[in-house]
PAFI-294402 format. One record per atom (N, C-alpha, C, O): x, y, z; residue in three letters; residue number from 1; atom name. Coordinates in steps of 0.05 Angstrom, whole numbers, m for minus. Atoms other than C-alpha are relative to their C-alpha. Layout:
! residues N
       px       py       pz   baba   gumar   kemi
        X        Y        Z    ALA     NUM     CA
...
***
This chain:
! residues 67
       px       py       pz   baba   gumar   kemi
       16      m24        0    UNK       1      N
        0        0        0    UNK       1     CA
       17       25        0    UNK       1      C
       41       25       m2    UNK       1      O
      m23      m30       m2    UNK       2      N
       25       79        4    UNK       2     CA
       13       m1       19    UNK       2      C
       37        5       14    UNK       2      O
      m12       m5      m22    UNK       3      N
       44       76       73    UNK       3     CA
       21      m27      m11    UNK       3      C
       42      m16      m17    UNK       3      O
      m39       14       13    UNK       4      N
      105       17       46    UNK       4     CA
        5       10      m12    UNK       4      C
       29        7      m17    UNK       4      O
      m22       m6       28    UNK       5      N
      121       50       m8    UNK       5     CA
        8       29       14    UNK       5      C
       31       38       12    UNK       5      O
      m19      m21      m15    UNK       6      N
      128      114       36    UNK       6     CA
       31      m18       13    UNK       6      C
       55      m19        7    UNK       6      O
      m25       20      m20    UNK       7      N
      169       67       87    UNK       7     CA
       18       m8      m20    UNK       7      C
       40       m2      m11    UNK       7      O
      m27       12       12    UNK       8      N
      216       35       33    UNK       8     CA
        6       32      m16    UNK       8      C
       29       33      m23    UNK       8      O
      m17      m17        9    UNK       9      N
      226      107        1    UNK       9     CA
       22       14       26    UNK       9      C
       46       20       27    UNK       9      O
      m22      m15      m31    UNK      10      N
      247      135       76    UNK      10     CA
       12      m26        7    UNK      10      C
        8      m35       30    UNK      10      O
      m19       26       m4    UNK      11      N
      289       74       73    UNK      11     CA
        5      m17       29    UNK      11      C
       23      m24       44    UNK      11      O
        7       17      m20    UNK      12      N
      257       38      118    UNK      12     CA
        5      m28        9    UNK      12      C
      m12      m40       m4    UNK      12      O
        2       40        3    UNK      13      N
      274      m48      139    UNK      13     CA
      m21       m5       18    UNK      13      C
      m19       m5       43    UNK      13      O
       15       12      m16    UNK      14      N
      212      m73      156    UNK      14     CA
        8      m33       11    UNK      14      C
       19      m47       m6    UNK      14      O
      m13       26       m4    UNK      15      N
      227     m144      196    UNK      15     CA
       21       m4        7    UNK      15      C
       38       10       m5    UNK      15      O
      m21       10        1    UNK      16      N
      282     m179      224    UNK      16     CA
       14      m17      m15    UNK      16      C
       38      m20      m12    UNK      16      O
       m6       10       36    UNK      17      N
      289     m220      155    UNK      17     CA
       20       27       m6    UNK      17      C
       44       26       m6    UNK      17      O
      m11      m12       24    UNK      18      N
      303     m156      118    UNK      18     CA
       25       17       23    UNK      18      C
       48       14       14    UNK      18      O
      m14       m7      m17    UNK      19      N
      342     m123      173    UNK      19     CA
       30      m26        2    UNK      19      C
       51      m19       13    UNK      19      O
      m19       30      m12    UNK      20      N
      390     m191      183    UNK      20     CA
       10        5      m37    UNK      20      C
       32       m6      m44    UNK      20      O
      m11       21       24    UNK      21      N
      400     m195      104    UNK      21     CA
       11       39      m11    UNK      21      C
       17       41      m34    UNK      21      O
       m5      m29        2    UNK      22      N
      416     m116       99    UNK      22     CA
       27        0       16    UNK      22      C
       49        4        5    UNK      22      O
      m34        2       m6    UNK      23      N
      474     m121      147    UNK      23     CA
       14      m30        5    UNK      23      C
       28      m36       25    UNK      23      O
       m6       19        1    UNK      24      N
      486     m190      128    UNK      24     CA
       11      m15       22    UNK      24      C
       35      m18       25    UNK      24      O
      m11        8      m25    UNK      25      N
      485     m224      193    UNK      25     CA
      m30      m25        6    UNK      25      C
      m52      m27       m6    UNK      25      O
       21       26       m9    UNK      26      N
      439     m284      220    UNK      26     CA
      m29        8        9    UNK      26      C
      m24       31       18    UNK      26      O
       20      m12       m4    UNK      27      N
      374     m266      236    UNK      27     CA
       m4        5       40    UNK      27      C
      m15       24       52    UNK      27      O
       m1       m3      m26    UNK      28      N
      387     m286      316    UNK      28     CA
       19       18        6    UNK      28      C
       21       26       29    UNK      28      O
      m24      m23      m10    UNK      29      N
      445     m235      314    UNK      29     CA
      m18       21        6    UNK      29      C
      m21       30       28    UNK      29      O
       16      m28        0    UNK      30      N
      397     m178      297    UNK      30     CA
      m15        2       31    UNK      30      C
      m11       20       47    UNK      30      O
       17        7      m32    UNK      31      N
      349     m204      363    UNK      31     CA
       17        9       12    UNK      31      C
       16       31       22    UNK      31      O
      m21       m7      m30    UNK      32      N
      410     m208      408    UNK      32     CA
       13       32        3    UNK      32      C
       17       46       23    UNK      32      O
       m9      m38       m7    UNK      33      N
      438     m133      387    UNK      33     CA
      m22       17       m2    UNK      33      C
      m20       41       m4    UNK      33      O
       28      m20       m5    UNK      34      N
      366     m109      391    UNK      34     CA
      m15       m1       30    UNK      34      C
      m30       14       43    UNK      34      O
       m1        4      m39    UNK      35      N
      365     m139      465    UNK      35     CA
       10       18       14    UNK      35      C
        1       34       30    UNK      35      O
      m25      m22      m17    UNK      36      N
      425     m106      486    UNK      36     CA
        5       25      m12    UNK      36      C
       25       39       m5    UNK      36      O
        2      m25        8    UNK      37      N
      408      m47      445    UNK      37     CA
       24       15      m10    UNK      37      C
       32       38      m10    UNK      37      O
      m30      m13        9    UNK      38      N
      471      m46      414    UNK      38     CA
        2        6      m37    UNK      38      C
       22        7      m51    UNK      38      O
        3        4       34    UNK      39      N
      433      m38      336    UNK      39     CA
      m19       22        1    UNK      39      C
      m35       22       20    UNK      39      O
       11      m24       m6    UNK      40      N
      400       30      323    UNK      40     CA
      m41      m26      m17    UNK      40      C
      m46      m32      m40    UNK      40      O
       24       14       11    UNK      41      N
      326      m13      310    UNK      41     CA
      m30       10       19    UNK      41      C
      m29       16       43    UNK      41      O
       22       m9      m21    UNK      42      N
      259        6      340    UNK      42     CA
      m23      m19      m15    UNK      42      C
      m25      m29      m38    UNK      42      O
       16       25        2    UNK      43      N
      198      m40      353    UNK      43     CA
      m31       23      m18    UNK      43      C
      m34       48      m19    UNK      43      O
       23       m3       12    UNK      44      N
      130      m32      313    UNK      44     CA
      m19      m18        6    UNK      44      C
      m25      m36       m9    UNK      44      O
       22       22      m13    UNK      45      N
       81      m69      346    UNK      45     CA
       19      m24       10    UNK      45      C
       32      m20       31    UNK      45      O
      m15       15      m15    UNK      46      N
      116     m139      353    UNK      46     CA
       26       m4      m29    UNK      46      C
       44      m21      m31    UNK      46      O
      m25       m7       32    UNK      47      N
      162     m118      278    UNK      47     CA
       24       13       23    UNK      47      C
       25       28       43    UNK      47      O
      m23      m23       m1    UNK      48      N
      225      m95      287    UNK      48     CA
        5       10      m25    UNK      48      C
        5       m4      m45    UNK      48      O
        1      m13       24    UNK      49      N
      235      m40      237    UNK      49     CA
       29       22        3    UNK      49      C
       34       35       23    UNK      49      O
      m32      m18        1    UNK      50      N
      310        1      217    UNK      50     CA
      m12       14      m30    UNK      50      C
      m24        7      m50    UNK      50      O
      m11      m16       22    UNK      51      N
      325       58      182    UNK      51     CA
       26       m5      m10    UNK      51      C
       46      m12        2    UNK      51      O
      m32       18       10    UNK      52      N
      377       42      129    UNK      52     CA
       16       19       m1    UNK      52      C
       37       11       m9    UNK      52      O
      m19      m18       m6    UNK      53      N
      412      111      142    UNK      53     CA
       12       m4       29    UNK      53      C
       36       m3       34    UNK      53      O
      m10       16      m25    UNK      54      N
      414       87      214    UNK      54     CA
       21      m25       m8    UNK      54      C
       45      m22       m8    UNK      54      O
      m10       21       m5    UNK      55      N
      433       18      205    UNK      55     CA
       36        6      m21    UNK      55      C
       55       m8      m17    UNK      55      O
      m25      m12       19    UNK      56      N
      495       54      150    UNK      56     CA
       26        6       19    UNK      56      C
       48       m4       21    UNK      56      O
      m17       m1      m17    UNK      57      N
      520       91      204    UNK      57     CA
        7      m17       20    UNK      57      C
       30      m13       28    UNK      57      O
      m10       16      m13    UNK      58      N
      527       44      248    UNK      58     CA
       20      m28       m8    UNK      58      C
       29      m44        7    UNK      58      O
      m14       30       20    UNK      59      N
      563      m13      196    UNK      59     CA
       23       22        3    UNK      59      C
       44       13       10    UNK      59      O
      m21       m9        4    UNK      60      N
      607       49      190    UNK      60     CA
       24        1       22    UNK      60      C
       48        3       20    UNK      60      O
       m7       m5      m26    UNK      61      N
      619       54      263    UNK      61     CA
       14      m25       10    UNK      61      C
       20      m27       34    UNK      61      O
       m4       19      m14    UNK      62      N
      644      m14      266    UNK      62     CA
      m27      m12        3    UNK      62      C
      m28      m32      m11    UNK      62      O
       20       24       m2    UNK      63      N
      574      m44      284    UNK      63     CA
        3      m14       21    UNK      63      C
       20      m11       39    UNK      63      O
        1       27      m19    UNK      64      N
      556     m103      322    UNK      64     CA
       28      m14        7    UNK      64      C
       27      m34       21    UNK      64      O
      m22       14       m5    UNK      65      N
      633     m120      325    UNK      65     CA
        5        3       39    UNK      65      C
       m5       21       51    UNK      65      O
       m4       10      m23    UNK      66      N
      651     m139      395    UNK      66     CA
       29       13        8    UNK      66      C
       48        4       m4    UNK      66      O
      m25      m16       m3    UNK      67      N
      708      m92      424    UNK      67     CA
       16      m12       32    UNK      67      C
       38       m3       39    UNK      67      O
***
């Protein structure tokens, strides 16, 4: 409908599918750094949903790497 096609123009990832295959990582990774809040992601009912200018900067930042 409009409201996705708004959401994928404001480069939206609806799901932990599209979120996991965007910063190419397992789909339980995304869960566990959305636990510990260590992945810029915010909930939508029981969706998790990323912005892909978010999730950018943060791949740039290093990311989910473990320091």
């Amino acid at each position: 409908g409009e409201r996705a096609e708004r959401q994928a123009k404001d480069g939206w990832l609806r799901g932990a599918d599209r979120i996991a295959a965007y910063i190419d990582a397992p789909r339980s990774r995304v869960y566990a750094l959305a636990s510990a809040r260590r992945i810029p992601v915010h909930r939508d009912g029981s969706a998790l949903i990323a912005r892909r200018s978010e999730l950018d900067r943060w791949l740039l930042q290093g990311g989910g790497l473990r320091t």
